[in-house]
N, C-alpha and C positions, 0 to 999 in steps of 0.2 A: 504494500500500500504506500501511493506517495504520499509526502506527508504534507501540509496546508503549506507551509514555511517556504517549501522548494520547491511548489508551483509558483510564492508570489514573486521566489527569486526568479526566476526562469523566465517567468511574466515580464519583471521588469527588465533582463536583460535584453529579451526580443523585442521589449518596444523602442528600448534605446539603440539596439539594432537596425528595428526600422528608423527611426530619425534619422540614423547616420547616411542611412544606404538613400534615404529621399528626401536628403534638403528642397528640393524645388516643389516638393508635391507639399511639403511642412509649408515655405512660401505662397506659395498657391493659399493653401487653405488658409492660413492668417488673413492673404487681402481679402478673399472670398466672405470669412466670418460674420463679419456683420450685417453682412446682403441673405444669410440665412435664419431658417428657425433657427434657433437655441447653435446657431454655429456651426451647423453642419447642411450637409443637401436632403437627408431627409430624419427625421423624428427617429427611427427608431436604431439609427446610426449610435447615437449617445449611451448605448449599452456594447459596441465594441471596446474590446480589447486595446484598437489600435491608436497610438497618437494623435491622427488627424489622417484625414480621408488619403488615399491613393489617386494620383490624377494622370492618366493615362493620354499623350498625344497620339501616338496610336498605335494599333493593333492589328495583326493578322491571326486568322484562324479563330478568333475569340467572337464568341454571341452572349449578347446582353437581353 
């Protein structure tokens, strides 16, 4: 059984992970914040995990 302690560690390593690895998408979402609900694109975003949204200019193969 994992234990509660070294999931929050883990937690917070991967999301300072993502920061690192998506300064531009961290950018993004800052100027975007206050053009949104509660700071994000949509309501029920505010219970991920993650730092701030992923902003994708674009994509092959991917459907939304």
């Amino acid at each position: 059984m994992i234990r509660a302690d070294l999931l929050t560690q883990l937690q917070r390593a991967e999301a300072e992970r993502y920061r690192e690895t998506h300064p531009r998408s961290a950018a993004l979402a800052a100027a975007a914040q206050p053009h949104w609900l509660y700071g994000l694109p949509t309501h029920w975003m505010r219970d991920w995990p993650l730092p701030h949204p992923l902003f994708v200019s674009r994509a092959q193969g991917a459907e939304l």
